[in-house]
C-alpha positions in Angstrom: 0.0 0.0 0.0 2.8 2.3 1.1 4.7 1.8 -2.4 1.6 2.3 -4.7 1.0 5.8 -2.8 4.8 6.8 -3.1 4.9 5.2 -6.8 1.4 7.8 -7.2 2.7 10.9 -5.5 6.2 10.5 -7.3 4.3 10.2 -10.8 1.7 12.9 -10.0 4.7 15.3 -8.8 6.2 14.7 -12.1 3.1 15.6 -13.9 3.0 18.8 -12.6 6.6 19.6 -12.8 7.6 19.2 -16.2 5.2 21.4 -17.8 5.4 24.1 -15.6 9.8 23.8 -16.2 8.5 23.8 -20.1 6.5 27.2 -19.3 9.1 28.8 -17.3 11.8 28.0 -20.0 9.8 29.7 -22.6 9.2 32.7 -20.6 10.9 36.2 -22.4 14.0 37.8 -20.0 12.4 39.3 -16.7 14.6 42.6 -17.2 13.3 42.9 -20.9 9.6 42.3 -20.0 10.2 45.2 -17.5 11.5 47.5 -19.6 8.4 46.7 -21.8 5.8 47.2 -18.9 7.5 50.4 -18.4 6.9 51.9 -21.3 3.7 50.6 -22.1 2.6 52.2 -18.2 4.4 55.7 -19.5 1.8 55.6 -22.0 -1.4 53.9 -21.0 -4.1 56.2 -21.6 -2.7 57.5 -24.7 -3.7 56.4 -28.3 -0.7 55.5 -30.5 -1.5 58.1 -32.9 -1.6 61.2 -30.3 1.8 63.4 -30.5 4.0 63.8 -27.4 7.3 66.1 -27.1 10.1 64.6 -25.2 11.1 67.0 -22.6 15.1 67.9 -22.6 14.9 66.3 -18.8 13.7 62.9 -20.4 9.9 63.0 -19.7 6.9 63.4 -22.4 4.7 66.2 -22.7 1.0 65.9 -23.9 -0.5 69.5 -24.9 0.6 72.8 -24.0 3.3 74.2 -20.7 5.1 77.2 -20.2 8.4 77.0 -18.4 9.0 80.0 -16.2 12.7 80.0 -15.3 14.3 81.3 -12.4 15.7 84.5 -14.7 12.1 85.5 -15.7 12.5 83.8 -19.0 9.7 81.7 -20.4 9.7 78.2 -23.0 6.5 77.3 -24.7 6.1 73.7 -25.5 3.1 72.9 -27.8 3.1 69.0 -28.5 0.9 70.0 -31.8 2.9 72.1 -33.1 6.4 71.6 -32.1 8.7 70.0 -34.9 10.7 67.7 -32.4 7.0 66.3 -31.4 6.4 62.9 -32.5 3.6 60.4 -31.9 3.2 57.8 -29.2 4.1 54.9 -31.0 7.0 56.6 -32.0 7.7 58.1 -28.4 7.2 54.2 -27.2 10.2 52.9 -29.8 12.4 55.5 -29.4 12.4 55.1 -25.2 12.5 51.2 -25.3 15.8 52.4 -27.1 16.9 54.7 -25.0 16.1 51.8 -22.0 17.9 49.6 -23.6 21.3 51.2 -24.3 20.8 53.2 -21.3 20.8 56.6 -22.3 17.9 58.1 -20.7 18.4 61.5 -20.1 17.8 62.9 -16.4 17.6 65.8 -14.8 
């Protein structure tokens, strides 16, 4: 009696092992899927088509700010307008690039 239950558990244990090994093998690199989540979450309520500026200290702007520096200068970003603006989709490539090489610029 005692062999058929440890001949059953050690069968049953391997069922369930091997296909989760299988799953966890074809799993993509934690760090990548990360980086991925991460910029996905930058832009989750935005459509791929809507433009966004990249700000020179590394974040994206949706819309219109004014920048009043310390001097009493201003900047006016426009993220319809602007030249340098770009759509999300492209926003999403070009920081999974900038993630990737590790170039993202901070302030």
């Amino acid at each position: 009696m005692k062999k058929t239950t440890l001949v059953g558990i050690v069968l049953l244990s391997g069922c369930i092992i091997i296909p989760v090994t299988h799953a966890m093998a074809s799993e993509k690199d934690p760090e990548q899927q990360g980086k991925e989540a991460y910029v996905q979450n930058v832009f989750s309520t935005m459509a791929d088509d809507e433009k966004v500026l990249q700000m020179p200290s590394g974040g994206f702007l949706s819309g219109e700010a004014t920048v009043i520096k310390a001097d009493g200068t201003t900047i006016e970003y426009n993220s319809e307008t602007d030249p340098g603006a770009m759509t999300v989709a492209e926003a999403k490539e070009a920081l999974q690039i900038q993630l990737e090489s590790g170039t993202l610029p901070t302030e």
